[in-house]
N, C-alpha and C positions, 0 to 999 in steps of 0.2 A: 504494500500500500504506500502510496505514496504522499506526503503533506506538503502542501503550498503555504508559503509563508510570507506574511508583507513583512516591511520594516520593522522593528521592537516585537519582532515572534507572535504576531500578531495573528493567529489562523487565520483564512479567507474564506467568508462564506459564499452558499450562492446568490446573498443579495450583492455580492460586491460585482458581480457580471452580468446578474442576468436581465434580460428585459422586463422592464417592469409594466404595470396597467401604464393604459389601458392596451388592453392584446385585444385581437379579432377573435371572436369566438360567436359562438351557436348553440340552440337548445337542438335537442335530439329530433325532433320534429322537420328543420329545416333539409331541405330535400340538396342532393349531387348536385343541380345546379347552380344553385344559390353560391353553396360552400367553393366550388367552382370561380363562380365571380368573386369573389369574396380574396380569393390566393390572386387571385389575376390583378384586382384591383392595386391591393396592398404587396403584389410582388412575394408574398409568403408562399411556402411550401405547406405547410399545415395550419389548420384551426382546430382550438379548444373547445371541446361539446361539453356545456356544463349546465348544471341543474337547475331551477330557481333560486337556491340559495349561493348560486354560485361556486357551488362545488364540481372541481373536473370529475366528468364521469367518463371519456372519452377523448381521444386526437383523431382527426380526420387527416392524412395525409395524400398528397398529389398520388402516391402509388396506393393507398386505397381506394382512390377512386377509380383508377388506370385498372385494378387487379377485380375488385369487386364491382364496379359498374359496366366500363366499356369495355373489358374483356366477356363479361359474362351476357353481356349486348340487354345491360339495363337499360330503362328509360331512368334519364338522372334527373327529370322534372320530374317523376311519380317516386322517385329512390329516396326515403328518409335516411337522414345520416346514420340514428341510430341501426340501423342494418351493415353498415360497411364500418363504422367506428372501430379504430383498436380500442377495445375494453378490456377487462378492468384497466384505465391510465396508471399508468409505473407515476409516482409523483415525490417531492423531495421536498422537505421544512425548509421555511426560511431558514434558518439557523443551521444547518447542515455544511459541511467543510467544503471546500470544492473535491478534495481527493477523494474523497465520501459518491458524492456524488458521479466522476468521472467515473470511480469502480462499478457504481449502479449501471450509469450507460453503456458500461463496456460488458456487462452481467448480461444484462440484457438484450443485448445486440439494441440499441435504441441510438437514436441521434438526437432527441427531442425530449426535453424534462421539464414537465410543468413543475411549478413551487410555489407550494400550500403556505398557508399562514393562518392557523387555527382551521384547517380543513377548508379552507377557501381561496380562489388560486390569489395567487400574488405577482406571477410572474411566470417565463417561461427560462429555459437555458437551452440552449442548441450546439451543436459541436459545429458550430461556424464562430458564435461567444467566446468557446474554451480556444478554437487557432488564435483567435483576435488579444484574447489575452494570455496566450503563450508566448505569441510573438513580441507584447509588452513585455512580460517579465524573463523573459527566455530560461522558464524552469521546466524541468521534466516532458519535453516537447514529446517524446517517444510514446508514454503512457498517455497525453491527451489525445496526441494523433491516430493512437490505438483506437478511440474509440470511435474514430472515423469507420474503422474497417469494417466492415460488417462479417466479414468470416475469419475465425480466429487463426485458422488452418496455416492462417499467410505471416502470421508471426509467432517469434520466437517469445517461450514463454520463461 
């Protein structure tokens, strides 16, 4: 495991990187298209599918909808998210370390970390965040870039 450290030993959480509200998100309801417009608009790769009370219950990504819509020759105006959502969301505490967190990502094969604050999102982290601040503090590049990879197969452990 690896720890990331600012100045005076200071541990780094994932509020010190990651994107904060307001994020683009959706309730379960809202249909492939919408969500669609929605990455196109704002340039994002994924939206957050969350509850009424704001709780992540789901991520919508460009390849879920490429895998579970238009491969499977859905209609994505009649396709509720909650049908193609990765559920249960992998999600991380404000308060969580980065090296915490980068080992969930890497756990998971995930590139995308919502982050809860009393069960409620607060933020997201992406492994385009962790290059951004790699490249700032130039620590441990190997283990963040790792979680780029999505098959472990291709590194050494």
């Amino acid at each position: 495991m690896i720890i990331l450290i600012m100045e005076h030993e200071e541990i780094i959480t994932v509020t010190n990187i990651m994107t904060p509200l307001p994020l683009q998100v959706v309730n379960s309801l809202t249909n492939a298209t919408n969500v669609s417009l929605i990455m196109k608009e704002y340039k994002i790769g994924s939206v957050i599918v969350i509850d009424t009370e704001n709780h992540p219950i789901g991520i919508v990504t460009e390849r879920d909808i490429v895998r579970r819509v238009v491969c499977e020759r859905k209609n994505p105006s009649t396709t509720k998210v909650d049908s193609i959502m990765s559920k249960p969301v992998i999600t991380a505490k404000h308060t969580t370390a980065i090296d915490k967190a980068i080992n969930t990502m890497i756990k998971n094969k995930i590139r995308r970390l919502p982050i809860v604050k009393t069960g409620i999102l607060h933020g997201i982290i992406t492994s385009t965040d962790l290059v951004k601040f790699s490249c700032k503090k130039e620590q441990d590049r190997y283990k963040i870039l790792k979680c780029l990879c999505r098959y472990h197969k291709y590194w050494e452990e």
